[in-house]
C-alpha positions in Angstrom: -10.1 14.6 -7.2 -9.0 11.9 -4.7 -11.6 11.1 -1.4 -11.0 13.7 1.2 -9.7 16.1 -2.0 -6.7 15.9 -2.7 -5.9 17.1 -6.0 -5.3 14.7 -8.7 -3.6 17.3 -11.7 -0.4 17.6 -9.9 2.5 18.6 -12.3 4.3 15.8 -13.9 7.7 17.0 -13.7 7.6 16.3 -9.7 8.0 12.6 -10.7 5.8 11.2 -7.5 2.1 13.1 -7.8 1.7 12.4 -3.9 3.8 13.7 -0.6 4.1 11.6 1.5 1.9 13.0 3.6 -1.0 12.8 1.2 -0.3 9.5 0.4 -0.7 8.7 4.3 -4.1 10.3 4.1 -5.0 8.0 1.1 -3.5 4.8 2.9 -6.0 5.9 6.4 -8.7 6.9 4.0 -9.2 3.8 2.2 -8.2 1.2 4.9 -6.9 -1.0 2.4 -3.3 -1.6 0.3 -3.8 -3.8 -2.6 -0.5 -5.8 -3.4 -0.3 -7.0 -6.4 2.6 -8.2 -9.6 2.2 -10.3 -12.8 4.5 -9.7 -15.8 1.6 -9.7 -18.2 1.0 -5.7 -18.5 -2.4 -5.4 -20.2 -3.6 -7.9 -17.1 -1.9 -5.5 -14.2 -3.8 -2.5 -16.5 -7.4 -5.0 -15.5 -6.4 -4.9 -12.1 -5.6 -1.5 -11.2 -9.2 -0.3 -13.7 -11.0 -2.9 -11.2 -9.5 -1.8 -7.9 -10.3 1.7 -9.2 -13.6 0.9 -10.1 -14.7 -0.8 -6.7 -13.5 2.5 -5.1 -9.9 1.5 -4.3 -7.6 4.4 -4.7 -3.8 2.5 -3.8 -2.2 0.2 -5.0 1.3 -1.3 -4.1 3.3 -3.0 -7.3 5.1 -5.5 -5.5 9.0 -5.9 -7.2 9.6 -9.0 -8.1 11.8 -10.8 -11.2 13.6 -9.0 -13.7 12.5 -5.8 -15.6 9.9 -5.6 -12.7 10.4 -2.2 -13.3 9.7 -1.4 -16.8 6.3 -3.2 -15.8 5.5 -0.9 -13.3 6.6 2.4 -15.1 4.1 0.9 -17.9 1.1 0.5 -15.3 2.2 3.9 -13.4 1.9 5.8 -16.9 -1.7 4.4 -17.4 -2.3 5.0 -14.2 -1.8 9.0 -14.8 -3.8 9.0 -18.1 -6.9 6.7 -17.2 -7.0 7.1 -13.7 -7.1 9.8 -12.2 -6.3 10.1 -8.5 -5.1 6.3 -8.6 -1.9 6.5 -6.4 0.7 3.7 -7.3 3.5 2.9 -5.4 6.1 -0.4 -5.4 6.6 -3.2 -2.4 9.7 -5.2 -1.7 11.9 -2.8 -2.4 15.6 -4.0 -1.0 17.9 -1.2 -1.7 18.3 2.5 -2.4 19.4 2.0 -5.6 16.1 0.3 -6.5 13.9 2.7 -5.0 15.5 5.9 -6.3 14.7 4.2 -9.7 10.9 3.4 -9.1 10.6 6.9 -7.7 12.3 8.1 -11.3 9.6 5.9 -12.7 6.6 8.1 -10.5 6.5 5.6 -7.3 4.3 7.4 -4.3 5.5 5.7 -2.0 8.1 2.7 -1.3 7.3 -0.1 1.0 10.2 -2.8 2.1 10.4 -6.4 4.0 12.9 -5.2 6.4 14.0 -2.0 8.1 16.5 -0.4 6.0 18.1 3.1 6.3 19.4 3.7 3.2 15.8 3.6 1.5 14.6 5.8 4.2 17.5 8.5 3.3 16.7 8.6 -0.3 13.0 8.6 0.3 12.7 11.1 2.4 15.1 14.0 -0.1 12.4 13.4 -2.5 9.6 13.9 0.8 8.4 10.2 -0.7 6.6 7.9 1.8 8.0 4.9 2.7 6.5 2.1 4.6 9.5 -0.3 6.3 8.9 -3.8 7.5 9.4 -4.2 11.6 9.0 -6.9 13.6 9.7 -5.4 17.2 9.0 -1.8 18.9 12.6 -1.0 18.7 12.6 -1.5 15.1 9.2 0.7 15.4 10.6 3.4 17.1 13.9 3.2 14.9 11.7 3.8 11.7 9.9 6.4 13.0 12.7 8.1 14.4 14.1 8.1 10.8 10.4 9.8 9.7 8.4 7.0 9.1 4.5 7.6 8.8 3.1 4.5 8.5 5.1 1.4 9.9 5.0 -2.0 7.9 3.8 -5.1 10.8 5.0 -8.1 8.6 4.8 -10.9 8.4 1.1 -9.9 10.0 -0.2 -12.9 10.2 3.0 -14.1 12.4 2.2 -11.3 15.2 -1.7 -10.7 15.3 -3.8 -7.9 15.8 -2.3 -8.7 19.9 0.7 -7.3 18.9 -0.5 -4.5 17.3 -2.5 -4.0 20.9 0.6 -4.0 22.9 2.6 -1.4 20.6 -0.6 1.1 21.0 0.1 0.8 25.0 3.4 2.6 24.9 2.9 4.5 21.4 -0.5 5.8 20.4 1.1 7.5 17.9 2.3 5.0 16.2 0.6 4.3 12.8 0.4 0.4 11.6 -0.3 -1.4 8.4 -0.1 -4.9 8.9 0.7 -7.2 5.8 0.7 -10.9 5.6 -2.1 -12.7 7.4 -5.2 -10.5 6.6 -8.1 -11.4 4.4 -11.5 -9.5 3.1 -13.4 -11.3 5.8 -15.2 -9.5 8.3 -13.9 -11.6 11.0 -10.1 -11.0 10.2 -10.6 -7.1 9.5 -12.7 -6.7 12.7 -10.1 -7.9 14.7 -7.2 -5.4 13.3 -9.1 -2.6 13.1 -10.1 -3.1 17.0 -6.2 -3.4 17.5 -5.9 -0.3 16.3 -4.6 -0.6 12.7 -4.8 2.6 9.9 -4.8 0.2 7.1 -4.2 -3.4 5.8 -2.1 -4.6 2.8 -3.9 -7.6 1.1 -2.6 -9.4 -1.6 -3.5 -13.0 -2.5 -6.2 -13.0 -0.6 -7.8 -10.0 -2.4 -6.5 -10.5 -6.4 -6.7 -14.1 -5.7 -5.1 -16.8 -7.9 -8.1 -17.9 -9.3 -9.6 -14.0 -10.3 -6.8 -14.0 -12.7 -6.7 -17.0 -14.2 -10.3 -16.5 -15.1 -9.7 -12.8 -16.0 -12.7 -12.4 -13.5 -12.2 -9.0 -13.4 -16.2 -8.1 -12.1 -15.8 -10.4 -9.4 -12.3 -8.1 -8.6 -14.2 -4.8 -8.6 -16.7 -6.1 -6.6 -14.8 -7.7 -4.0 -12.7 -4.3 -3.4 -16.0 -2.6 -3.2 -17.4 -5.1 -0.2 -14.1 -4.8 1.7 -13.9 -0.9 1.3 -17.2 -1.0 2.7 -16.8 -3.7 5.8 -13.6 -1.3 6.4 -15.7 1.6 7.3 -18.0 -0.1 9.3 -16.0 -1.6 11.4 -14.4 1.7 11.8 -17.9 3.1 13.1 -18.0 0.5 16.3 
């Protein structure tokens, strides 16, 4: 079973496990996105067992170089067998045509740099979340008009948690997951989640450089454990 149970034995043939509506509920659950890509498959399988194992139940692949793909259809299939309730989906997605293939290869969701329509129309047939990029309220607005649940702020670190504060005024509805900007320090996290954010996406700064050259895969877990934690106490103030 995933937190908050959701079930975890849906029927393969649906491609994605997850709506997109319970992959929202994992996203505001949890607090936290992991991003994360490296070519080397048995090393992406480390990460996503020590993610899982410090409690972290999403991940985002981020797309990048060629036969990305293939890599993430890999990790998404050992994902199903060895972890169960482990929802995967795929960042910097630029086109339909790319995300219509990730979701043949099981993606939950589909998050993008910028605000594009076409990935919004394809995601939505198959009731797939998707997560667009936007850097004003009218692209806000724009994305959730087109049935956005939870709205990309990227580059975070460019805006702040102030900005996320001044789209809350006019739209308390509107859900936020800043990316870009945000570290596992209490500091940083206690001043989104006071903005007002539902989750974070933290890449880098999470699956550092240095955890993977050194394979440190302990010190991974255990990091994802201490930010899943500072996340939900900083929710309680």
């Amino acid at each position: 079973m995933l937190q908050g149970g959701l079930p975890d034995n849906k029927k393969k043939e649906k491609m994605a496990q997850y709506s997109r509506l319970e992959v929202a509920s994992v996203m505001q659950q949890d607090g936290m996105v992991p991003l994360f890509f490296h070519s080397n498959v048995e090393l992406g399988k480390k990460v996503l067992k020590a993610c899982y194992d410090g409690g972290g139940r999403i991940l985002e692949f981020t797309s990048r170089g060629d036969f990305a793909f293939e890599i993430f259809g890999e990790l998404n299939k050992y994902a199903l067998k060895d972890l169960p309730g482990m929802v995967l989906g795929v960042g910097s997605v630029t086109d339909a045509a790319a995300a219509s293939l990730y979701m043949q290869l099981g993606a939950n969701f589909i998050v993008t740099p910028v605000l594009r329509e076409d990935i919004a129309i394809v995601c939505n047939r198959r009731k797939v979340l998707w997560s667009p990029g936007c850097g004003s309220l009218t692209e806000i607005a724009r994305a959730e008009e087109l049935g956005c649940e939870i709205v990309k702020l990227f580059p975070g670190g460019t805006y702040g948690p102030s900005f996320v504060k001044g789209i809350k005024g006019p739209q308390p509805w509107t859900s936020v997951m800043p990316t870009g900007g945000v570290s596992p320090t209490e500091d940083n996290l206690k001043g989104w989640f006071e903005a007002g954010v539902t989750c974070v996406g933290m890449g880098s700064k999470l699956i550092s450089k240095d955890i993977l050259e050194n394979k440190d895969f302990d010190q991974l877990k255990k990091t994802v454990r201490e930010t899943l934690s500072m996340i939900k106490t900083l929710r309680k103030k």
